[in-house]
C-alpha angles and dihedrals in degrees: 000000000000115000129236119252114257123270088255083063096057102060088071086059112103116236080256085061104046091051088053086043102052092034075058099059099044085045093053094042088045095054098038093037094111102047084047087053098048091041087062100047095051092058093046080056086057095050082047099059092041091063085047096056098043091052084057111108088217087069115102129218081254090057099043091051084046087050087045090055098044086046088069101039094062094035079051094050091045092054095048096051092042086056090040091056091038088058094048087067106032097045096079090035102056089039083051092045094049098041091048089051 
């Protein structure tokens, strides 16, 4: 997914720019917001079956260190993608925000 330009970027947008900006980013949530959401939810059903994994008395010291690891890789992965899509909508907003003070 492209990134947004960084907030420095933004204050050589003109205010027109910034509105279609930021018009851009809820159109593109809106009409995303389910496979996000899905997305999401898959990967908490992951997160799910790893603790339960980890709580079952056939998991060795060696699993539970594997299911640790993989713990973190997709919490890691959540939290990245939650702030990714966070950015996609406050980007313009903020720049918008500032620039209008």
């Amino acid at each position: 997914m492209p990134s947004l330009p960084e907030f420095s970027d933004f204050e050589r947008w003109s205010p027109q720019e910034l509105r279609q900006a930021e018009r851009v980013a809820m159109e593109f949530l809106q009409e995303n917001v389910a496979g996000i959401a899905d997305t999401f939810d898959q990967r908490i059903g992951l997160l799910r079956r790893l603790t339960g994994m980890m709580r079952s008395e056939d998991s060795t010291f060696e699993d539970r260190m594997l299911y640790l690891s993989l713990l973190d890789e997709i919490a890691t992965s959540i939290s990245e993608s939650a702030r990714d899509f966070f950015n996609i909508g406050s980007g313009p907003r903020v720049a918008k925000l500032i620039r209008d003070e």
